[in-house]
C-alpha positions in Angstrom: -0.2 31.8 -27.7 2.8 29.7 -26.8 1.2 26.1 -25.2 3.9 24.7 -22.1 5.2 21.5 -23.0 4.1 18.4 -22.1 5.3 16.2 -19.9 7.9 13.4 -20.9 6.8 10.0 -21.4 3.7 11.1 -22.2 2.3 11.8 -19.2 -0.7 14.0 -18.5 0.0 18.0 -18.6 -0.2 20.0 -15.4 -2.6 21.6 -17.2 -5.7 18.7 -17.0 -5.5 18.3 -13.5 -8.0 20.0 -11.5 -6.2 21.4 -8.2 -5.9 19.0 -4.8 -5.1 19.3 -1.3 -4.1 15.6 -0.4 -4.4 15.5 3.1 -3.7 12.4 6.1 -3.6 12.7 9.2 -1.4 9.5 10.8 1.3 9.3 13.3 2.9 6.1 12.1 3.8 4.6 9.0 1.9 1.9 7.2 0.4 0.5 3.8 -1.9 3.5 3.8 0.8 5.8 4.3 3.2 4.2 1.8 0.2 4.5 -0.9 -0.1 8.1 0.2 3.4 9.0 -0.4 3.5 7.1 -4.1 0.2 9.0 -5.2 1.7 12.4 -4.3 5.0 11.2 -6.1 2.6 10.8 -9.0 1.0 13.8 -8.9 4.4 15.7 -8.4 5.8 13.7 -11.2 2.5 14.7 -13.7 3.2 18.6 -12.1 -0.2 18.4 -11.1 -1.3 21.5 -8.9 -1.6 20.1 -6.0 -0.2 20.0 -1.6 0.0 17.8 1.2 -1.6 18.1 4.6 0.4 16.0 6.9 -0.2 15.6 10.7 2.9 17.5 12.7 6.0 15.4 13.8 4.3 12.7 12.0 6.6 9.7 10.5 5.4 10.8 7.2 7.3 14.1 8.0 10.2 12.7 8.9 10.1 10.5 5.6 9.6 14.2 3.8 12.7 15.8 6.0 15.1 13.0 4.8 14.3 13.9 1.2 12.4 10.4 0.5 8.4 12.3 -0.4 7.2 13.6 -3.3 8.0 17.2 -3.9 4.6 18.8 -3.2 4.2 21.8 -1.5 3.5 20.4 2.3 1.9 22.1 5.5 1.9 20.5 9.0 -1.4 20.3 10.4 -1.8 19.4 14.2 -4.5 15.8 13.4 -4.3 15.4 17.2 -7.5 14.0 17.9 -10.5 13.0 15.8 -12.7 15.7 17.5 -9.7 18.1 17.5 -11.3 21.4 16.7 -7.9 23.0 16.3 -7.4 20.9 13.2 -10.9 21.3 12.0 -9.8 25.2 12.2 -6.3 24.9 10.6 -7.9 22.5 7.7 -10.5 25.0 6.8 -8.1 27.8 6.9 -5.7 25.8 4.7 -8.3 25.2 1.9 -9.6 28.5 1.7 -6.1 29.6 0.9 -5.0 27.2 -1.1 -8.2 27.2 -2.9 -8.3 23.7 -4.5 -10.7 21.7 -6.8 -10.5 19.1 -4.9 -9.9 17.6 -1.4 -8.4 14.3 -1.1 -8.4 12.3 3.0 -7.2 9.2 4.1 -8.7 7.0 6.4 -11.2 8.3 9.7 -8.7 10.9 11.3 -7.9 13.4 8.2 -11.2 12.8 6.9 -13.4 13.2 10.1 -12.0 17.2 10.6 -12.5 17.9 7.1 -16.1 19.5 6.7 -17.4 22.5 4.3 -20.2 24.5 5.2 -22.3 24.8 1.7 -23.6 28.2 1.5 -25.3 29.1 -1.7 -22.9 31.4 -3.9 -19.8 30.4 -2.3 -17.2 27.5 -4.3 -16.3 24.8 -1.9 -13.9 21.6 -3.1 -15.5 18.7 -3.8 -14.1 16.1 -0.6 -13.2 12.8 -2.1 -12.6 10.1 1.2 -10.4 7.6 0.0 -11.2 4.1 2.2 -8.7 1.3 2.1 -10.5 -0.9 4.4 -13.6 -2.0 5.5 -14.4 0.8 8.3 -17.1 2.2 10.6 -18.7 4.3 7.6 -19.7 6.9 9.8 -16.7 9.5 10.1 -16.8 9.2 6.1 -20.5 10.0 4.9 -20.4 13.7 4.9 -17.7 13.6 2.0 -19.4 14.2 -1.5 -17.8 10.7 -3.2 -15.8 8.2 -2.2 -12.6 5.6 -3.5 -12.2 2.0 -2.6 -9.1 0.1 -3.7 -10.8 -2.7 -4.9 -14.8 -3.4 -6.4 -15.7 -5.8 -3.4 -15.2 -2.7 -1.2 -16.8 -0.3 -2.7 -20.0 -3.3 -3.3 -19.3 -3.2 0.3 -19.8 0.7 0.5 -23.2 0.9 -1.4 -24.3 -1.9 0.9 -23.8 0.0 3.8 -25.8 3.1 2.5 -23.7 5.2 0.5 -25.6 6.0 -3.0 -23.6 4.4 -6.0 -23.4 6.8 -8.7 -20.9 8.5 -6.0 -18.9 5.2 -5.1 -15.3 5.3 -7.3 -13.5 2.2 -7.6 -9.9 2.8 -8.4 -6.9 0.2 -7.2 -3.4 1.3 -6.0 -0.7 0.7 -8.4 2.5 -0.2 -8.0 6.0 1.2 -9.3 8.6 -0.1 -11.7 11.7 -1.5 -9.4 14.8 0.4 -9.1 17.1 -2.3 -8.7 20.4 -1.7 -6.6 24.0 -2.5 -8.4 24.8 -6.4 -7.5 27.5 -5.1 -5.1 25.3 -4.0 -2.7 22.8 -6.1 -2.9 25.6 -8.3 -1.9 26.8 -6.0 0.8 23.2 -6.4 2.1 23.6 -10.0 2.7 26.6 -9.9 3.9 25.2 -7.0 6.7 22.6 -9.3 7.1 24.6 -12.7 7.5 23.0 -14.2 4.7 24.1 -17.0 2.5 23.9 -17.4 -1.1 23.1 -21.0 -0.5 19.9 -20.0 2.1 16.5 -20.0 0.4 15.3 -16.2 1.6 11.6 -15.8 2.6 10.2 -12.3 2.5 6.9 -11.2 4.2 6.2 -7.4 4.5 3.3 -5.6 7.1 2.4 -4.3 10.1 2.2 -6.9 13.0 -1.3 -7.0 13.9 -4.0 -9.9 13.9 -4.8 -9.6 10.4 -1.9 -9.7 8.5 -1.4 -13.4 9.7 2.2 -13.8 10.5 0.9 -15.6 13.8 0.0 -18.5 11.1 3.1 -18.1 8.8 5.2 -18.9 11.8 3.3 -22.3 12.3 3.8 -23.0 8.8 7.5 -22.5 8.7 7.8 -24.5 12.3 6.4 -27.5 9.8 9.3 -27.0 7.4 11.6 -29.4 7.0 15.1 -27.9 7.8 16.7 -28.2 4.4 14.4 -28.0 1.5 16.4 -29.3 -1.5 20.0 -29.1 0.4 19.5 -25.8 1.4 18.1 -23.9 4.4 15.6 -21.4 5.0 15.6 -18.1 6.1 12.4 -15.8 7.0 13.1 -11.6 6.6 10.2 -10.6 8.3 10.0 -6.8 7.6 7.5 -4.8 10.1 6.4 -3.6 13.5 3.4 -3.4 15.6 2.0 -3.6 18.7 2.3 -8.0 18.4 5.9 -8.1 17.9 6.6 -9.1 21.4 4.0 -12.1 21.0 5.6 -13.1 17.7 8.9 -12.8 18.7 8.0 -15.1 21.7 5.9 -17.3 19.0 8.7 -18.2 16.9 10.9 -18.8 20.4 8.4 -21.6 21.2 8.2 -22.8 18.0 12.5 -23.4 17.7 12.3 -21.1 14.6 13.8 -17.9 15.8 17.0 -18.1 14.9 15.9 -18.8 11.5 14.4 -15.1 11.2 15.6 -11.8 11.0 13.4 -9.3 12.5 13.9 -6.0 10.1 11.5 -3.4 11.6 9.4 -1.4 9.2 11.4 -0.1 6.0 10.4 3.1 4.4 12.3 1.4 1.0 11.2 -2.6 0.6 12.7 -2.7 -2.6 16.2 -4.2 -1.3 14.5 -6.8 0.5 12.3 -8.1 -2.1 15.6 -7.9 -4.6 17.1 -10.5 -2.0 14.3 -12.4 -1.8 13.8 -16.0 -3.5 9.4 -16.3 -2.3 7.1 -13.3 -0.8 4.7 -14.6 1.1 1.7 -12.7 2.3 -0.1 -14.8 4.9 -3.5 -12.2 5.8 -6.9 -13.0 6.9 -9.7 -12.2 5.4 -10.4 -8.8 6.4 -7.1 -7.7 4.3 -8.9 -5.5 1.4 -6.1 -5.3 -1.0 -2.8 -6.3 -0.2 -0.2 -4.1 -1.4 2.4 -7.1 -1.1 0.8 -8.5 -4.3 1.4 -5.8 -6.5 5.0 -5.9 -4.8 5.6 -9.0 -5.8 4.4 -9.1 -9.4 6.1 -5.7 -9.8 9.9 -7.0 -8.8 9.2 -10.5 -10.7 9.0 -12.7 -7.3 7.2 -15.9 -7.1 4.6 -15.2 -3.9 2.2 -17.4 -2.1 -0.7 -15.8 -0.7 -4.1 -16.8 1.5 -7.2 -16.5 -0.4 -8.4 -13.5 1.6 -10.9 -11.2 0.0 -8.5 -9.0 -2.0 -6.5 -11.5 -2.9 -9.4 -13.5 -5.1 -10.1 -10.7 -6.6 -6.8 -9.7 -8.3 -5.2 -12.9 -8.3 -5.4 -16.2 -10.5 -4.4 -19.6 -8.5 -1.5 -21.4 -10.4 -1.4 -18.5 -13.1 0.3 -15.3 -11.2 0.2 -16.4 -7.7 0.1 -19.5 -5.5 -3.3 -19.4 -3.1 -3.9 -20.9 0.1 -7.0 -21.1 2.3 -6.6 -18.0 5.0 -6.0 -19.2 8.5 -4.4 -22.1 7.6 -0.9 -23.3 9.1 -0.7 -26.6 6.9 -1.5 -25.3 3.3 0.6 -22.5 3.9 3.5 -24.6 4.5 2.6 -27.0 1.5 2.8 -23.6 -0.5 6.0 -22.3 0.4 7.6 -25.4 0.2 5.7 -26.6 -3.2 7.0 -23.4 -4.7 10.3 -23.8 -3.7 11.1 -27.0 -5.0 9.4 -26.2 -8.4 11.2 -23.3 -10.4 9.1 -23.9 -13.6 5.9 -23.3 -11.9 7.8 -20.1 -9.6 8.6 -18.8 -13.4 5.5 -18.7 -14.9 3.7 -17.2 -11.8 6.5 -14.5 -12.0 5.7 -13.8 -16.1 2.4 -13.8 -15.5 2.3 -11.9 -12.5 4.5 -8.8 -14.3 2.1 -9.1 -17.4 -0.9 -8.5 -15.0 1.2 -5.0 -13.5 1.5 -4.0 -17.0 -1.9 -4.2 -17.7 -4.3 -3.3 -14.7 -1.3 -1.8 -12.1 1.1 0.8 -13.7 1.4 4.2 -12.0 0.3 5.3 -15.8 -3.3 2.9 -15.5 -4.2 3.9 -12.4 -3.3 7.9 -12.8 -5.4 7.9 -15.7 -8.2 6.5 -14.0 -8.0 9.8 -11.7 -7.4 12.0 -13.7 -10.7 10.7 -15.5 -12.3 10.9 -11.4 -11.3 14.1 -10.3 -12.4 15.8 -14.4 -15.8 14.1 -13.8 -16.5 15.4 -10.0 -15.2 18.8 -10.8 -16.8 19.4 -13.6 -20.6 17.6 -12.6 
């Protein structure tokens, strides 16, 4: 009997991956939503057997339409409300055609309308809630086993009540850049009116109270103008419902002009090509930090506050440069620290791409679910 090849670059065959329905159910695009699209790239890339459930009209959608998703067979589901017994009706009619192993949600919405009636006799998928965040447990508890992004959430999880044995930790990984020519990098800065004599600034996430950029705006009104002959310049990539407070932040502060306000960009990649320091100023409620793994991945020197993800995948002075959260003073201290010392910058950037390598390729972290989703099926 003739065997189908295997994939190139030694990547799992289509053939050990039990079948999935990844479905998620937001309007608006996000870390969450970013993650979502680069698992299903993965899965499409490993020819896994598996389809999307996306919510209708959705900026997801759009992201598909323009030919940016993964390649996955995708239905539009209408996610309209969390109670929306439409969508509990569509989802259930979608996985008894489709028929799969497994059923994958993201966040309260998607995972709230997906519910299986256990009869005895009949097959049902096994529901695997994926959680990036500390949330409200309760539109999560009726799924069979659950993922957190990082141990101190799913600690968090078992806490709260959920039994252990069906608690998964598994972090997000990150992709290898895809650099653009010089050229247009250099037609970028020149779009952006950008000097090749500014030190660039990068920060990256949606503009609500966590992230922090209410504090990284303090710390950059503390900058001196000129930090070793040359200016500064903040790209400030991003949207959300504090923009307007921000914008008028920065105004009171004397540091708009020094900022370009990007909106949200399906593709960081250019930016953080430009980019001479990420930094990722979020509280402590930020569970990962997707930045992070951004950073290390594109070989960028970063400073970050010490929120709760942050100590847990980062080393102070060895891959990243930490900072207390909530603090205006030390976050200034950092940026400018790093700036004026390039040794230092280096080895955080060597050390940072050793630790992708490691613990944060697309192959690490698809292993570990291919080992997750063999285990549930077959237990």
């Amino acid at each position: 009997m003739s065997q189908s090849p295997e994939p190139a670059d030694g990547l799992e065959s289509s053939s050990h991956w039990p079948s999935s329905l990844q479905l998620i159910g937001s309007k608006g695009l996000g870390g969450a939503e970013r993650w979502f699209q680069r698992f299903c790239d993965a899965l499409a890339e490993r020819r896994a057997p598996a389809a999307i459930g996306l919510r209708a009209g959705s900026e997801l959608e759009r992201v598909r339409e323009q030919g940016l998703g993964a390649r996955l067979p995708c239905h539009r589901l209408p996610f309209r409300t969390v109670w929306d017994p439409v969508s509990r009706l569509a989802i259930g009619q979608l996985v008894r055609s489709l028929q799969p192993q497994i059923v994958q949600t993201y966040m309260g919405r998607a995972t709230r309308l997906t519910r299986f009636s256990r009869q005895s006799g009949v097959v049902t998928p096994v529901h695997l809630s994926r959680l990036g965040g500390y949330y409200a447990l309760s539109p999560y508890r009726h799924a069979d086993a659950w993922i957190g992004n990082t141990q101190q959430l799913c600690d968090w999880m078992v806490q709260q009540g959920l039994p252990a044995r069906r608690v998964h930790q598994i972090y997000n990984f990150v992709d290898p850049p895809q650099p653009l020519p010089a050229a247009e990098i250099e037609q970028l800065r020149m779009t952006l009116g950008l000097s090749r004599e500014e030190h660039l600034l990068l920060c990256m996430g949606r503009f609500v109270t966590f992230k922090g950029q209410g504090y990284l705006l303090e710390a950059l009104a503390r900058l001196p103008t000129e930090i070793d002959g040359r200016r500064w310049r903040l790209l400030l990539l991003g949207d959300g419902p504090l923009r307007q407070r921000l914008q008028q932040q920065a105004t009171a502060l004397g540091i708009d002009e020094r900022i370009l306000w990007l909106g949200w960009q399906p593709e960081p990649g250019p930016y953080l090509q430009l980019a001479d320091l990420v930094v990722f100023p979020s509280l402590e409620t930020e569970t990962l930090g997707n930045v992070i793994l951004e950073a290390w991945a594109w070989r960028r020197p970063m400073v970050t506050t010490a929120f709760r993800g942050a100590r847990e995948i980062t080393h102070h002075g060895e891959d990243a440069w930490c900072v207390p959260c909530e603090d205006a003073p030390a976050l200034a201290e950092g940026i400018q620290q790093l700036l004026q010392a390039p040794a230092l910058a280096s080895v955080l950037v060597e050390r940072g791409a050793q630790r992708v390598e490691q613990a944060f390729s697309r192959d690490v972290i698809m292993r570990h679910y291919l080992d997750l989703y063999t285990t549930v099926t077959n237990s």
